[in-house]
VEXLUMKOL-463765 format. One record per residue (C-alpha): residue number from 1; x, y, z. Coordinates in steps of 0.1 Angstrom, whole numbers. Layout:
+-----+-------+-------+-------+
|   n |  east | north |    up |
+-----+-------+-------+-------+
| NUM |     X |     Y |     Z |
...
+-----+-------+-------+-------+
! end
This chain:
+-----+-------+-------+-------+
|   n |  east | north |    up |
+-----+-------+-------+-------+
|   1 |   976 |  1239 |  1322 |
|   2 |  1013 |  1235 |  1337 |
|   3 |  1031 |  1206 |  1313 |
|   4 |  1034 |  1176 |  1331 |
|   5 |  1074 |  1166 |  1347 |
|   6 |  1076 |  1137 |  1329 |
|   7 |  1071 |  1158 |  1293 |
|   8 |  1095 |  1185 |  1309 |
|   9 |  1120 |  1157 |  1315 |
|  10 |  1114 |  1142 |  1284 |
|  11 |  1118 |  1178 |  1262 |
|  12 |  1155 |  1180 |  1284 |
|  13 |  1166 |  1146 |  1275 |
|  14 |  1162 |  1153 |  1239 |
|  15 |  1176 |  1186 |  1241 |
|  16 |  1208 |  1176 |  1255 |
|  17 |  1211 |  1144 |  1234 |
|  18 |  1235 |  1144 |  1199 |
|  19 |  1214 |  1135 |  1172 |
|  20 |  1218 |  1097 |  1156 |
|  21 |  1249 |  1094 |  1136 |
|  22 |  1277 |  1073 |  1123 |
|  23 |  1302 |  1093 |  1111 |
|  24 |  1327 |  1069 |  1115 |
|  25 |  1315 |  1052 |  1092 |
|  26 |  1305 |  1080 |  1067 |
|  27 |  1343 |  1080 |  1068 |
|  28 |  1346 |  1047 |  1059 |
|  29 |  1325 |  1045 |  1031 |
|  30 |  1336 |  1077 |  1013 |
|  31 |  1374 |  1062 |  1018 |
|  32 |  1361 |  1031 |   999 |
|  33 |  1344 |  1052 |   972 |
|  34 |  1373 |  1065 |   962 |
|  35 |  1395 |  1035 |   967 |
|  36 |  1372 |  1013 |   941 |
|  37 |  1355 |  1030 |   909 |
|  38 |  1326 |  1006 |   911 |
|  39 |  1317 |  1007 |   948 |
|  40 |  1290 |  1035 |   938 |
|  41 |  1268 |  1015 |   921 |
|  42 |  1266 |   993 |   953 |
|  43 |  1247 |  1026 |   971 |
|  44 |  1232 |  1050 |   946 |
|  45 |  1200 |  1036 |   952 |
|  46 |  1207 |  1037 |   997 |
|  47 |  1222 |  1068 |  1001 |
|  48 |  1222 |  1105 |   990 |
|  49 |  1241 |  1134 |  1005 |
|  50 |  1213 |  1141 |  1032 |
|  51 |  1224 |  1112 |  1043 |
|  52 |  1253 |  1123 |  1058 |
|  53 |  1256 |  1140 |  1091 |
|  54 |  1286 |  1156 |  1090 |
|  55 |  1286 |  1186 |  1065 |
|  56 |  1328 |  1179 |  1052 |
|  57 |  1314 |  1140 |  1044 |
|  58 |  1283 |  1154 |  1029 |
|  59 |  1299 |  1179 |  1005 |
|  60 |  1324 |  1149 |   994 |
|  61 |  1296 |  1127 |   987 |
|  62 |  1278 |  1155 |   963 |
|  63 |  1307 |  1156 |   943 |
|  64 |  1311 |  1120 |   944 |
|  65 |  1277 |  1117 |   934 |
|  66 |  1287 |  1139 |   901 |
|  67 |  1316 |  1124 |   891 |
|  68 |  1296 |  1090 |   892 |
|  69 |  1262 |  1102 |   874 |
|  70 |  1286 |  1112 |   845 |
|  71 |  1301 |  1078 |   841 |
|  72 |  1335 |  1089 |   851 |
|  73 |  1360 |  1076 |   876 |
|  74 |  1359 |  1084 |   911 |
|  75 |  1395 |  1078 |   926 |
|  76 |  1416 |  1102 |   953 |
|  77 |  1429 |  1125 |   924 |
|  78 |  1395 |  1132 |   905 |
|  79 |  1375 |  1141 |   940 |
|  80 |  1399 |  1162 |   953 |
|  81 |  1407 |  1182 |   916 |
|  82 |  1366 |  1183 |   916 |
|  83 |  1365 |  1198 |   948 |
|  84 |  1394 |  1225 |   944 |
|  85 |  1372 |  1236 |   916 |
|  86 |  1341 |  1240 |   934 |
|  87 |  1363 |  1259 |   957 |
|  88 |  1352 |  1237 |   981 |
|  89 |  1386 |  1217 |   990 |
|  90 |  1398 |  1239 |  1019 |
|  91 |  1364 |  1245 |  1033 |
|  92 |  1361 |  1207 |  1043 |
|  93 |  1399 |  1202 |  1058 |
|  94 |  1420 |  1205 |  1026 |
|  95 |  1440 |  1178 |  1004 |
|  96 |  1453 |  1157 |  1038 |
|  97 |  1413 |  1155 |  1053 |
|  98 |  1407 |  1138 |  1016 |
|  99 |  1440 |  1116 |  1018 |
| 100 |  1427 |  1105 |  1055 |
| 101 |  1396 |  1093 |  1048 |
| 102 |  1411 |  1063 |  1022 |
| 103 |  1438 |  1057 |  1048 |
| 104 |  1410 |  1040 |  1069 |
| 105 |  1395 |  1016 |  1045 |
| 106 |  1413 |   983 |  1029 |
| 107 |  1385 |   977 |  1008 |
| 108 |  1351 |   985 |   998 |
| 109 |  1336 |   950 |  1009 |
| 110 |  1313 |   959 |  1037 |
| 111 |  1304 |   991 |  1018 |
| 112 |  1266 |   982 |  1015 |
| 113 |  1262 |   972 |  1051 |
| 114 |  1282 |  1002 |  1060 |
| 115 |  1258 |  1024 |  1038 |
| 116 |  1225 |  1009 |  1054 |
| 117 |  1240 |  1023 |  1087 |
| 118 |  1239 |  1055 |  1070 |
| 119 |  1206 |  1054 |  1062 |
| 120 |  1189 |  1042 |  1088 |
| 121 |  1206 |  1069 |  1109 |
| 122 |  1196 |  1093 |  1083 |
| 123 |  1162 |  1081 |  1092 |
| 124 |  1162 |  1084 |  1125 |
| 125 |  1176 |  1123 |  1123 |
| 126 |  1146 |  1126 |  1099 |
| 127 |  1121 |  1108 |  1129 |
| 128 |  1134 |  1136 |  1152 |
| 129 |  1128 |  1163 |  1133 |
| 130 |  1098 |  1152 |  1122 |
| 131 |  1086 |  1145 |  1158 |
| 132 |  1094 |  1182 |  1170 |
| 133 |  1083 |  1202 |  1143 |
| 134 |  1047 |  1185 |  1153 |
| 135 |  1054 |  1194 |  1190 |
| 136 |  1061 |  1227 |  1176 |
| 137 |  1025 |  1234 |  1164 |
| 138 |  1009 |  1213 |  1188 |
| 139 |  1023 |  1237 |  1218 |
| 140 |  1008 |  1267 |  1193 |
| 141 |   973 |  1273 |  1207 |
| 142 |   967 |  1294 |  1172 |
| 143 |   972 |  1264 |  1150 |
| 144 |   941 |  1247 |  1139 |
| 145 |   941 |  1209 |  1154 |
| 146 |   933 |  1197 |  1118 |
| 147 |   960 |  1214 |  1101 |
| 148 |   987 |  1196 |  1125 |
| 149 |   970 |  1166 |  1118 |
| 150 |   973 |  1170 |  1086 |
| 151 |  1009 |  1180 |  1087 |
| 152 |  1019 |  1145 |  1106 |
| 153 |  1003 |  1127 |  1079 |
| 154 |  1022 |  1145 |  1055 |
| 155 |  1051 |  1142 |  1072 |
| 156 |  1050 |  1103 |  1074 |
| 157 |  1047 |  1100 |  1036 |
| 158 |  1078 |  1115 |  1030 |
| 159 |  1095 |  1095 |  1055 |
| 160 |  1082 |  1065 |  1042 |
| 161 |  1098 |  1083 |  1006 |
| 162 |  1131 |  1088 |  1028 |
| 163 |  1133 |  1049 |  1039 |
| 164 |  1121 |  1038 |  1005 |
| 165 |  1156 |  1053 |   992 |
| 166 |  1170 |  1021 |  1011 |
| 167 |  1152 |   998 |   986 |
| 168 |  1183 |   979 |   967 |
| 169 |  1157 |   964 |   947 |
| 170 |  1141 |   931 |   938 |
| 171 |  1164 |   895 |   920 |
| 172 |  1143 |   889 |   888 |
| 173 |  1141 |   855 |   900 |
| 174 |  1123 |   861 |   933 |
| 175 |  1097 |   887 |   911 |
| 176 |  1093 |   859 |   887 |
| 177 |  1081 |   836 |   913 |
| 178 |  1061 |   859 |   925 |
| 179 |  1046 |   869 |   891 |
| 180 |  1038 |   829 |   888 |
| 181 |  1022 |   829 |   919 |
| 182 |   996 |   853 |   907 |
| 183 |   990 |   839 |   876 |
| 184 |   983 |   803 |   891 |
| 185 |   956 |   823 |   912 |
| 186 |   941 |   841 |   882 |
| 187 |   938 |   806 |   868 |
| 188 |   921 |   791 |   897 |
| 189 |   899 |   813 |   899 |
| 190 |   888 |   813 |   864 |
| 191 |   883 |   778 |   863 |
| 192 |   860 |   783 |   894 |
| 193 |   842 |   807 |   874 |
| 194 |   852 |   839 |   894 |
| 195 |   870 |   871 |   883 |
| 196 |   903 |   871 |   891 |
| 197 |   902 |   906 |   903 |
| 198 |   876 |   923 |   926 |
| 199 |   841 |   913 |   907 |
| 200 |   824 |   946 |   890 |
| 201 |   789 |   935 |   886 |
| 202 |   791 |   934 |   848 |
| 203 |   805 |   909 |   825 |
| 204 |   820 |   923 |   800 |
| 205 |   838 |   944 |   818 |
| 206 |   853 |   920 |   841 |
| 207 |   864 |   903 |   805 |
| 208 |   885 |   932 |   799 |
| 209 |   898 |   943 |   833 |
| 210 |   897 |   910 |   847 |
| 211 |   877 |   927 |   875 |
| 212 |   896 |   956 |   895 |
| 213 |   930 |   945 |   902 |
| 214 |   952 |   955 |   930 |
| 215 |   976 |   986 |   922 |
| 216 |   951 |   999 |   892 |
| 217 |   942 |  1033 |   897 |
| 218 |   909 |  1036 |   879 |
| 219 |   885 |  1068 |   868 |
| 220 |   851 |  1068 |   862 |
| 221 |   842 |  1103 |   849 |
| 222 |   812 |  1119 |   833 |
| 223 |   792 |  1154 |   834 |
| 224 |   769 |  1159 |   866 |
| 225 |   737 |  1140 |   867 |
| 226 |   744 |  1108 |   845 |
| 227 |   748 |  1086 |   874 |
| 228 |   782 |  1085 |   884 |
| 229 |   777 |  1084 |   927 |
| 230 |   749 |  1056 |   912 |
| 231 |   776 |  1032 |   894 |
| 232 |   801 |  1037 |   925 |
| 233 |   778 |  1021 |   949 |
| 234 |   769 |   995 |   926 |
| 235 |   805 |   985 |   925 |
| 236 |   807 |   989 |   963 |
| 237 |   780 |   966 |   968 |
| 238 |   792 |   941 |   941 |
| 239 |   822 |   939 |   958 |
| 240 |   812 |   935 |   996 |
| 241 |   787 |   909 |   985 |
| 242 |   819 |   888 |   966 |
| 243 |   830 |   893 |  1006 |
| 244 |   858 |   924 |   998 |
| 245 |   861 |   953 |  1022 |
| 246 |   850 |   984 |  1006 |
| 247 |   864 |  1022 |  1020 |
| 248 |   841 |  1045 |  1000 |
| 249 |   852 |  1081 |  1008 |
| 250 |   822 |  1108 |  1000 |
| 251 |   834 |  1144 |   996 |
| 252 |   794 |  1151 |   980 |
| 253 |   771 |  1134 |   995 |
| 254 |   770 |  1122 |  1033 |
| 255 |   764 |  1085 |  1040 |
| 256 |   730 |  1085 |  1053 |
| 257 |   720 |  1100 |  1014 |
| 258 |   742 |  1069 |  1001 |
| 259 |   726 |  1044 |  1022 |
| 260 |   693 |  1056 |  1010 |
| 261 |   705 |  1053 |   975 |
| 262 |   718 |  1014 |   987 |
| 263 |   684 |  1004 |  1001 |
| 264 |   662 |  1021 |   973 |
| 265 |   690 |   998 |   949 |
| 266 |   685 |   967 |   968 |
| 267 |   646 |   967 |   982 |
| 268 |   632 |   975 |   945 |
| 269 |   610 |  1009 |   964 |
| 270 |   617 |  1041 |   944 |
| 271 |   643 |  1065 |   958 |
| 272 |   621 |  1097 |   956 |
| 273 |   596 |  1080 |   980 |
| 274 |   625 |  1071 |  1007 |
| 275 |   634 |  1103 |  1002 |
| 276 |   604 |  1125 |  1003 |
| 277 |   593 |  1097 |  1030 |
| 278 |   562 |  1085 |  1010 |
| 279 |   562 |  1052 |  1020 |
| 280 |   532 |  1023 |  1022 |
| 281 |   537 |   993 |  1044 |
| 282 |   549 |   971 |  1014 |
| 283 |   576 |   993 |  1010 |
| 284 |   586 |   987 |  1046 |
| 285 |   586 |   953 |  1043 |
| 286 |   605 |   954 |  1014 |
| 287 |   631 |   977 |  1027 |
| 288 |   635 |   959 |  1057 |
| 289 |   643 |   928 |  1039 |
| 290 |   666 |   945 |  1017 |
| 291 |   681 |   961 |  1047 |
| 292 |   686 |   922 |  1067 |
| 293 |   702 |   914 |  1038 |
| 294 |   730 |   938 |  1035 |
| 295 |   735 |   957 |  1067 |
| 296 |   767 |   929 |  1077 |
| 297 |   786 |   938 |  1043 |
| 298 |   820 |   949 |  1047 |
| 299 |   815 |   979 |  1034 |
| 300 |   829 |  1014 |  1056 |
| 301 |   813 |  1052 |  1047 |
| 302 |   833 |  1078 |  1054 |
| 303 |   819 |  1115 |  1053 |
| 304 |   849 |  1128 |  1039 |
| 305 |   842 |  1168 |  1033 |
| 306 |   871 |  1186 |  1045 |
| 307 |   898 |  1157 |  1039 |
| 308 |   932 |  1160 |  1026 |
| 309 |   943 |  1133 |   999 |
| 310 |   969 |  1124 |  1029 |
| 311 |   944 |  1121 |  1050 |
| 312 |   927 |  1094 |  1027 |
| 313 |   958 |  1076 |  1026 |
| 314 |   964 |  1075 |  1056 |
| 315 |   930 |  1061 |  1065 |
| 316 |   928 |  1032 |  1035 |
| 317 |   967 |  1024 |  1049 |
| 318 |   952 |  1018 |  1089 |
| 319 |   923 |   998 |  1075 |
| 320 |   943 |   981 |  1047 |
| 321 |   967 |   973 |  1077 |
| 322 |   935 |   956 |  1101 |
| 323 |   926 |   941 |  1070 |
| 324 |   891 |   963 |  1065 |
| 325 |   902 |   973 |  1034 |
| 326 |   904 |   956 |   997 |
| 327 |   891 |   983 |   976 |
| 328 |   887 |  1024 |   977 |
| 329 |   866 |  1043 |   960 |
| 330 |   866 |  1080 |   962 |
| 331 |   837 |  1104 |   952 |
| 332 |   851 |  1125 |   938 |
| 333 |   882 |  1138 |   929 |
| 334 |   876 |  1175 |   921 |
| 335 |   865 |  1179 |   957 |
| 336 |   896 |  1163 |   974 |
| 337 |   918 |  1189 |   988 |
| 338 |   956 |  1190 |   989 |
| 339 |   982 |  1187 |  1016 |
| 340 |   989 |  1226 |  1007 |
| 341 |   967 |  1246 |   990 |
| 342 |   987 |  1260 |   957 |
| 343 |   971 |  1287 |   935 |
| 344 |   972 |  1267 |   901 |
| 345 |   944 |  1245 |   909 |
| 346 |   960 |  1219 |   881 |
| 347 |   994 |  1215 |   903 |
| 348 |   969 |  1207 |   931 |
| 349 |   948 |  1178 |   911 |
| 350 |   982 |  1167 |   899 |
| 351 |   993 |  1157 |   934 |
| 352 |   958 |  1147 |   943 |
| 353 |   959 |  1122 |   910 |
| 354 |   998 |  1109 |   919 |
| 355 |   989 |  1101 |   957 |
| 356 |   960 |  1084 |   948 |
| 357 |   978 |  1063 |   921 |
| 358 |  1006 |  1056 |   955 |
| 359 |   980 |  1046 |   972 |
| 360 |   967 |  1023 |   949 |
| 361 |  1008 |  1009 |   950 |
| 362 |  1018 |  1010 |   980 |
| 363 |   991 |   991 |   998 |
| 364 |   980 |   969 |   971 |
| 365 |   945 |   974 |   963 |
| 366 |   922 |   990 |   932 |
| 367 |   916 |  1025 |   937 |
| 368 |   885 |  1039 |   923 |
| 369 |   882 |  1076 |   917 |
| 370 |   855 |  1098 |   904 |
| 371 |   860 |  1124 |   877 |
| 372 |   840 |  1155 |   863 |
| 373 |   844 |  1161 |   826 |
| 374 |   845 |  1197 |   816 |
| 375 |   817 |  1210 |   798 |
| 376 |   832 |  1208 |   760 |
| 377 |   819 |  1171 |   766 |
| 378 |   784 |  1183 |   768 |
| 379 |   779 |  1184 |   731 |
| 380 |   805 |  1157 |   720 |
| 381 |   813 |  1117 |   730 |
| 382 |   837 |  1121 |   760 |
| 383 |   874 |  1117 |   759 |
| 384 |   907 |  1118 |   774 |
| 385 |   909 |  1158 |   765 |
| 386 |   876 |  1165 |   783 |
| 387 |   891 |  1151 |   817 |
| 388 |   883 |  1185 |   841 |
| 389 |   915 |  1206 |   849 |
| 390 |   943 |  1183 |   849 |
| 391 |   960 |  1160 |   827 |
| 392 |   975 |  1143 |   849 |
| 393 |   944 |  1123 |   858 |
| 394 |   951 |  1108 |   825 |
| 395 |   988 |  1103 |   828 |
| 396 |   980 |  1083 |   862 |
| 397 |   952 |  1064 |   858 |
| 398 |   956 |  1023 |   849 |
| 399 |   919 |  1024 |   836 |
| 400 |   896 |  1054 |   824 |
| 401 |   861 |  1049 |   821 |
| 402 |   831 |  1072 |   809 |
| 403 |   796 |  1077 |   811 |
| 404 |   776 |  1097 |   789 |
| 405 |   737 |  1089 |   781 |
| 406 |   722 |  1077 |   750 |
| 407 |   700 |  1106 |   738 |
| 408 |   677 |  1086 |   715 |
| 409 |   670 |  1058 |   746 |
| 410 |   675 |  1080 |   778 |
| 411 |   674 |  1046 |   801 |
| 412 |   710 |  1035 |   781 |
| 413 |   738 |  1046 |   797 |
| 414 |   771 |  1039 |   777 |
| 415 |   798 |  1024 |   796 |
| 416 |   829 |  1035 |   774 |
| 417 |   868 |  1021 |   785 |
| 418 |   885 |  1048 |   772 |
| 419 |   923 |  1039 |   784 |
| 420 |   935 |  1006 |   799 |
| 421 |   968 |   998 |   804 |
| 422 |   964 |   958 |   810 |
| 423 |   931 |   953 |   789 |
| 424 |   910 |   961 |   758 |
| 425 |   891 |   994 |   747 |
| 426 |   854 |   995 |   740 |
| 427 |   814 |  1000 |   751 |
| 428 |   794 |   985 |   770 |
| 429 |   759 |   997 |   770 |
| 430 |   742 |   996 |   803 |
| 431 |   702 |   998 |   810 |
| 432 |   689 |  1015 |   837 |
| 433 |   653 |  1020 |   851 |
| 434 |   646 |  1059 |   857 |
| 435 |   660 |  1066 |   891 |
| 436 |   694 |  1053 |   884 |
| 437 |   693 |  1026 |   910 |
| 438 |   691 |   996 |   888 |
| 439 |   715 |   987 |   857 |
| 440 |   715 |   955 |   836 |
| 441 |   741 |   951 |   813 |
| 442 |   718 |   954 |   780 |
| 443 |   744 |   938 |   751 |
| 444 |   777 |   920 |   746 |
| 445 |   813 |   944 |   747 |
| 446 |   822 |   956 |   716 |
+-----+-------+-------+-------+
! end
């Protein structure tokens, strides 16, 4: 198919157009880094030398940049002495091209406003390049829709790292207030008798989390078979029922399995029959007043084989956004993939781990992630070590949790909180009836 005129036209203009820049003003504000020893620490944290368009100003800023990191004294003399022996000096103008760029500033000022210009058309550079490298692959009828879908995703994280640079930071006073704010509804809602955080179904561990609190990355891991898929759903449906939005991302199982696990959970009829579809007409009522009574919960499946952890983001971040999302949980982590594929599969879990913890950040909500142990925890009670093939999992996570069964009652599950950055460490034993559907918190935390 021909491409339409108006993308034709479109693909011209851009062509044609010089990219967004200021360098004007990069002029200004390298003048008035020179001209006052202290105007760095106004934009270390909104600029860096990508920032600048023109390669003379951004080669002056890196050695501004040095000078400054090693708490010495950035004037006219030092810069150009540093640049002369980086044998840099003639190839951006020589000694005068130095000596002009202080001529045009009286002060450093308006050097923070100046350097927010910078930035932002930094950003917009960043936009554009962004924006054609996905045309790029998009006109490719090789590349796999999926992968440039992928790519976008990825591509908008960073710039959201790129505008984040911009971020001067918060007054104590205003994250005071803030931090008052939160503690006045913690207290509120303990004296209504409610968690402060997102309920979990069990007492004594909402008396040492506080329920799951936004920004907590949590992990949940045990061997294969001791219930793990089992406890996430109960927390999903603990939290829809306290009215919370509930993502729950499957990478195992596909959401008409989980359903069957909700409905065998909430209708009392054994989960083997749904499955194996030996059903008596008791069961059917039962299930079908189980089912009235849940099928409105804000809870969303998503069959998630196949996803990226970008793409996961990116998903919690549009529903977060439309406000259909207050919790995450995903199931599990072992089976997310990466934005690249890398050959040490512990680099891979690593960045799997650290966008999952952003996640949990950046939009504000409990993350909850499911972990395998490895299989030295077979014989011993799990711990940190046995996380499976990263450490970073550990390094990340707010709250660690395991589950390993009780071999002399094998309807106990032990509930153990193995790290917790905000809270207390401990067990909770947990009672279950055989299928894993049902668990009653079965003694106080200790």
């Amino acid at each position: 198919m021909n491409e339409t005129t108006e993308n034709l036209r479109g693909r011209m203009i851009l062509q044609d157009r010089i990219p967004p820049q200021a360098t004007d003003v990069e002029a200004i504000v390298l003048g008035a880094l020179m001209l006052e020893n202290e105007a760095y620490q106004s934009v270390s944290t909104l600029l860096s030398a990508e920032s600048f368009y023109k390669y003379e100003h951004r080669k002056i800023f890196e050695v501004i940049e040095s000078i400054a990191t090693q708490n010495k004294p950035v004037d006219l003399l030092i810069v150009t002495q540093a640049l002369k022996d980086k044998r840099l000096l003639q190839d951006i103008g020589g000694p005068a091209f130095i000596t002009q760029l202080t001529r045009q500033v009286a002060s450093a000022a308006h050097i923070e406003h100046h350097a927010r210009i910078i930035a932002q058309k930094h950003l917009q550079r960043e936009l554009i390049k962004a924006s054609t490298q996905i045309q790029v692959k998009a006109y490719d009828d090789t590349t796999d829709v999926t992968e440039i879908v992928d790519e976008w995703i990825k591509l908008g994280n960073d710039l959201d790292n790129t505008s984040n640079i911009a971020d001067s930071g918060v007054l104590m006073s205003d994250v005071l207030t803030s931090t008052v704010q939160e503690i006045e509804e913690d207290c509120k809602r303990t004296k209504e008798n409610k968690t402060a955080g997102i309920p979990t179904g069990f007492k004594s561990l909402d008396f040492s989390t506080g329920g799951w609190r936004q920004g907590n990355f949590i992990v949940l891991a045990a061997r294969p078979g001791v219930g793990k898929t089992s406890f996430a759903l109960f927390f999903a449906m603990e939290a829809a029922k306290a009215g919370y939005w509930v993502n729950l991302f499957s990478f195992e199982m596909n959401k008409e399995d989980l359903a069957r696990i909700v409905v065998a959970t909430e209708s009392g009829v054994y989960r083997s029959n749904i499955r194996d579809g030996v059903l008596e007409d008791s069961d059917w009522h039962k299930m079908n007043e189980a089912i009235a009574r849940i099928e409105k919960l804000p809870i969303l499946f998503h069959d998630a084989s196949g996803m990226t952890v970008n793409q996961v983001h990116a998903s919690v971040r549009k529903n977060k956004k439309n406000g259909r999302c207050d919790f995450a949980i995903v199931d599990y982590l072992q089976l997310v993939r990466s934005s690249a594929s890398k050959q040490i599969r512990e680099l891979e879990v690593s960045e799997i781990s650290r966008m999952l913890k952003s996640t949990a950040l950046n939009e504000k909500i409990p993350v909850l992630a499911l972990s395998q142990l490895n299989r030295s925890a077979d014989n011993e009670t799990p711990k940190l070590s046995h996380l499976r093939e990263s450490g970073a999992i550990e390094q990340d996570a707010d709250i660690v949790c395991f589950l390993s069964k009780q071999e002399s009652q094998s309807n106990t599950v032990r509930f153990t909180i193995a790290k917790h950055r905000r809270g207390r460490l401990g067990d909770i034993e947990i009672q279950c009836n055989d299928e894993m559907t049902r668990f009653v918190e079965s003694n106080n935390y200790k």
